[in-house]
N, C-alpha and C positions, 0 to 999 in steps of 0.2 A: 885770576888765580895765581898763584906762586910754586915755585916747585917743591916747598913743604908743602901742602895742601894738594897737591897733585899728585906728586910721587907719596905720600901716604894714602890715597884714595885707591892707589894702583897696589899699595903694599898691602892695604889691609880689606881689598875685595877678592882675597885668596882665603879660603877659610881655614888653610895651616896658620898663617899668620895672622888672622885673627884668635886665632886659638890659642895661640903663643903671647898674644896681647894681656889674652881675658885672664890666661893659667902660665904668667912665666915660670922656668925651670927654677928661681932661687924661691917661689913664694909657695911653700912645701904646705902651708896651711890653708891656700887656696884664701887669704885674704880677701883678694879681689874682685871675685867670686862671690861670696859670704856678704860683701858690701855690698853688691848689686844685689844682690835677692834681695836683701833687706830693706832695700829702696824701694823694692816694688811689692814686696809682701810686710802681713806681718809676721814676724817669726818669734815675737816674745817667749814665748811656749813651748819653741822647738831648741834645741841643741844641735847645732848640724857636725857630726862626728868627720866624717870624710867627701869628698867630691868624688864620684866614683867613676860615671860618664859624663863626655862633654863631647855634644857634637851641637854642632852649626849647622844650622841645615838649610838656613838662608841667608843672603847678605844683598841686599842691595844699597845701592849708588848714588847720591844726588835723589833725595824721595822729595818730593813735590810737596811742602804743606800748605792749604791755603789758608788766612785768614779770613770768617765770615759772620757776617750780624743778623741777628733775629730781629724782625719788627713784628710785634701783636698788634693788633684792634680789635675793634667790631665794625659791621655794618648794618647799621637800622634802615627800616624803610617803613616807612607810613602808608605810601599807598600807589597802587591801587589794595597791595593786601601787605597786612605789618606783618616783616620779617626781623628776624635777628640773628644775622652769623659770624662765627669768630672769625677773623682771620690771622694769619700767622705766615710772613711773607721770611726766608733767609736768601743772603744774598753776599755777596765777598764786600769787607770791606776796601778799604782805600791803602790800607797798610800791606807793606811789600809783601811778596809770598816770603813764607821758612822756605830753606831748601837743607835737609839734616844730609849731614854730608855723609852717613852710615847709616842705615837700619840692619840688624840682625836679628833672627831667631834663635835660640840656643835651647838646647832641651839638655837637662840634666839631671843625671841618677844621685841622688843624697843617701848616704847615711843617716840615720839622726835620731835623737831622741825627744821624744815631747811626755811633755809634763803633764803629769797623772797617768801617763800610757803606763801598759801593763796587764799580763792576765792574772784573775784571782787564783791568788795560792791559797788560800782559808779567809774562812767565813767564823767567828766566833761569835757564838748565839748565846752563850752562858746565863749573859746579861740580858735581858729583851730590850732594855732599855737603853742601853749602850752597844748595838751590832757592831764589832769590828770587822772592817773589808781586809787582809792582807795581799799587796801585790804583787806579783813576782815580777823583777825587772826584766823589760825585752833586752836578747843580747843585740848588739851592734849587726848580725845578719840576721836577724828577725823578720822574715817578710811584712811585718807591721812596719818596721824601719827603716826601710828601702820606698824611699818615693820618690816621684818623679815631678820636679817644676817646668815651667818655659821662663824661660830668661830672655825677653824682649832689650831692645839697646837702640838708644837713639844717638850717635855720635856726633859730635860737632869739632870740626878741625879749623882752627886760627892760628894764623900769623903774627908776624912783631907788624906793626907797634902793638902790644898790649893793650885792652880797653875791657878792662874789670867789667863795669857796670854793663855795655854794650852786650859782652857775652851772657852773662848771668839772665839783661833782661830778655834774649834772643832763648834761652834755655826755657826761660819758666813760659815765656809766651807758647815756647814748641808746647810745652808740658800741658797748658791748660786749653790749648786747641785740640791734641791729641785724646786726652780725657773723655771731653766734648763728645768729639767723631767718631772713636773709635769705638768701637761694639766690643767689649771682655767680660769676663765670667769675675764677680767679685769677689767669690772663695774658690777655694782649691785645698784640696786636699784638708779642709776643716780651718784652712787659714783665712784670712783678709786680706784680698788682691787692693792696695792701695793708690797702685798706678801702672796705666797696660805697659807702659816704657819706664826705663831704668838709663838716666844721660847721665852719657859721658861726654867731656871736651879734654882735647889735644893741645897741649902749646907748645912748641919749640923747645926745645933744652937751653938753647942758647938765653931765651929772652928773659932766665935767671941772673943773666951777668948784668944785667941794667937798669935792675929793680931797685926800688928803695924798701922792697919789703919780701922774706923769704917763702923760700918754695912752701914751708910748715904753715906760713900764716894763710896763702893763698889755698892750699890744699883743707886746712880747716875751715876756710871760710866759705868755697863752696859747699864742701860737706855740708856744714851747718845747713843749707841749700837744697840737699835732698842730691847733689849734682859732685859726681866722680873728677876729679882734675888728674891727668895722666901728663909726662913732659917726654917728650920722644925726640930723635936727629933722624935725619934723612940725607944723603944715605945714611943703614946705620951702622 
């Protein structure tokens, strides 16, 4: 390990400062926030107006993932008497364990608005043919518009030298083992859970100055990824 990697492990297993990661004081519109849900739901439908609570109510450290492979068959038997059973053997594969160097749980109160929400204001029957529904729009404290998500976070903290591909494929392997294993509810709240973890990865502030390519292009192109890119110092 390095003492970026270290000392961020130490900085951000307090859950002030993780909370200060996820909601810095200049990002008034809760950006960061608003991305990560949306990695992990979907929210086409909703308008998220405000962040209202945010609490962390877990963090742990170095999580253990292992990599593992399914093997099918069958077993036939002729005799003394013909049987037929499936089997279905899993077992770790040969590839290193993940170890996410953050998990977090975050539970957080939304504002928001979603589409078509609303109680009827009139009904016009005039026409039998044509019923118009009229909606009255929920205000912003509308207990319709007060909901509550979980904000799951798989962090990954690296060092210089930089290694694009190394991280991204270290990322989506967490992503599609975790899928896998992990046991979630795939709606909430009338939405589409689309993944139980929402990653992020940390790089050095510094390891901007030696790039041949900007902070814009690397931030976009994990995005595209489904995967948050964060650039932090230590100390800060």
């Amino acid at each position: 390990m390095s003492l970026f990697v270290d000392g961020l492990l130490l900085q951000l297993s307090d859950i002030k400062q993780l909370t200060q990661l996820l909601a810095p004081a200049d990002d008034t519109n809760y950006t960061r926030l608003r991305t990560l849900l949306q990695t992990m739901y979907d929210l086409r439908s909703i308008t998220i107006r405000s962040v209202q609570v945010i609490n962390v109510v877990k963090v742990e450290s170095q999580r253990l993932l292992l990599t593992t492979h399914q093997t099918s068959g069958m077993w036939r038997q002729a005799t003394p008497d013909h049987s037929h059973t499936d089997v279905t053997y899993e077992g770790s594969d040969k590839l290193e364990p993940i170890w996410l160097d953050i998990c977090a749980e975050v539970k957080l109160t939304l504002s928001m608005d979603v589409e078509d929400g609303g109680k009827i204001k009139s009904i016009d029957t005039r026409q039998l043919e044509h019923v118009m529904i009229q909606l009255q729009p929920l205000g912003p404290q509308d207990p319709l518009n007060i909901q509550s998500y979980t904000l799951n976070l798989a962090v990954f903290i690296r060092d210089v030298p930089l290694d694009v591909a190394a991280t991204l494929r270290s990322a989506k392997l967490a992503r599609a083992i975790m899928e896998r294993v992990t046991s979630y509810q795939k709606q909430l709240n009338g939405v589409e859970v689309l993944t139980p973890y929402a990653l992020i990865v940390i790089f050095p502030q510094s390891v901007l100055d030696s790039l041949p390519f900007t902070r814009d292009a690397l931030v976009t192109f994990f995005a595209q990824e489904k995967v948050m890119v964060l650039f932090m110092t230590f100390p800060p």
